[in-house]
C-alpha positions in Angstrom: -86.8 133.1 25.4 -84.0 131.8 27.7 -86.1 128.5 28.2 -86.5 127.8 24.1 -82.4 128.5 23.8 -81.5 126.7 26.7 -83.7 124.0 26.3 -81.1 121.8 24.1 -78.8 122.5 27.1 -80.8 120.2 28.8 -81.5 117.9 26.3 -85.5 118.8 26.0 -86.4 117.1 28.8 -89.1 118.7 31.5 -86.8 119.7 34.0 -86.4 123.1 34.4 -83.3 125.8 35.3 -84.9 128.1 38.0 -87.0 126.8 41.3 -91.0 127.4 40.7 -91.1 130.0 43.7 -88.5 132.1 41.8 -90.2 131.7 38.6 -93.3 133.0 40.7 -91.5 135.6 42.2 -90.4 136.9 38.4 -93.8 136.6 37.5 -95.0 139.1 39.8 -92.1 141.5 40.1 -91.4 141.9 36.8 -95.1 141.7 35.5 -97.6 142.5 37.9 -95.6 145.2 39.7 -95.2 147.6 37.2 -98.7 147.6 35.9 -99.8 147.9 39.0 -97.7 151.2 40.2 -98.6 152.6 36.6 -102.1 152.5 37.5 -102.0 153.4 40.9 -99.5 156.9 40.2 -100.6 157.6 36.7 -102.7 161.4 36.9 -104.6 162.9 34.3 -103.6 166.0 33.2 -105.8 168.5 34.0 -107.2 170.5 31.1 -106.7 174.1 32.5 -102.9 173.3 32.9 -103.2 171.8 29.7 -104.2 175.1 28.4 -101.8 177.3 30.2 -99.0 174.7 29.0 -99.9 172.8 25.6 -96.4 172.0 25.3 -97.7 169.2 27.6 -100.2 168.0 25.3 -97.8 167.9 21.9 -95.1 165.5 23.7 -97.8 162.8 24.1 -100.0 163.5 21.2 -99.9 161.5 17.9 -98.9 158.3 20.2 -95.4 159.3 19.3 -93.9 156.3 22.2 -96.6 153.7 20.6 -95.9 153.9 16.8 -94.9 151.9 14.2 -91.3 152.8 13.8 -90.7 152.6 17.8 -92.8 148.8 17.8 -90.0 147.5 15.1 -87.3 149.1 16.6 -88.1 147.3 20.1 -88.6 144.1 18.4 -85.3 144.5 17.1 -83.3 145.0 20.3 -85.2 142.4 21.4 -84.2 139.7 19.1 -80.8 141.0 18.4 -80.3 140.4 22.2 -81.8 136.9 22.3 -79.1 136.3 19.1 -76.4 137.8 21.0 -77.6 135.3 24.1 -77.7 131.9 21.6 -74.5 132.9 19.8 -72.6 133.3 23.6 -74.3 130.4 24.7 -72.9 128.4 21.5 -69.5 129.9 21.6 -69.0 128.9 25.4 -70.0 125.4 24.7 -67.6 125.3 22.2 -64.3 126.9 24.2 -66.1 124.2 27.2 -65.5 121.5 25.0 -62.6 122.7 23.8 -60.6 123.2 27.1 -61.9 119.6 28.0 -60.3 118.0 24.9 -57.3 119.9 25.8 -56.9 119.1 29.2 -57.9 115.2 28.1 -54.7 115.5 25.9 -52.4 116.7 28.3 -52.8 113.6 30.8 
């Protein structure tokens, strides 16, 4: 998303904002990382402590983190902060331009 609403910034041409080895280095911090340590230190529950403690089993069942209601909700905060991003990236442009016109009129 920064790249589509920054992209005007730089007049849609090819070049890019960020160096490819940090775009690389994003890539696999922020992607691969995580997926990896969930796989590697997620355990299964084991079903005799299930049994002595079901309350275990009802916080997790019903896929209560992976409904509906919790997708949209996400995806809200999600584009609310990529308007909030545009909106500060307009404004700023605009006081930018403004403080230049100003300080062209003061010479």
């Amino acid at each position: 998303m920064p790249f589509c609403s920054l992209s005007s910034t730089l007049s849609i041409s090819p070049q890019t904002l960020f160096e490819d080895w940090l775009l690389t280095l994003y890539s696999i911090i922020f992607t691969f990382l995580p997926v990896l340590a969930y796989g590697c230190f997620n355990k299964d529950i084991e079903p005799a402590i299930l049994l002595r403690k079901p309350r275990l089993y009802r916080a997790n069942s019903g896929n209560a983190d992976l409904g509906v209601r919790s997708f949209f909700w996400y995806f809200f905060v999600g584009v609310s902060g990529q308007l909030k991003s545009v909106l500060e990236l307009k404004y700023c442009r605009e006081l930018d331009h403004c403080g230049n016109v100003m300080s062209a009129q003061r010479r």
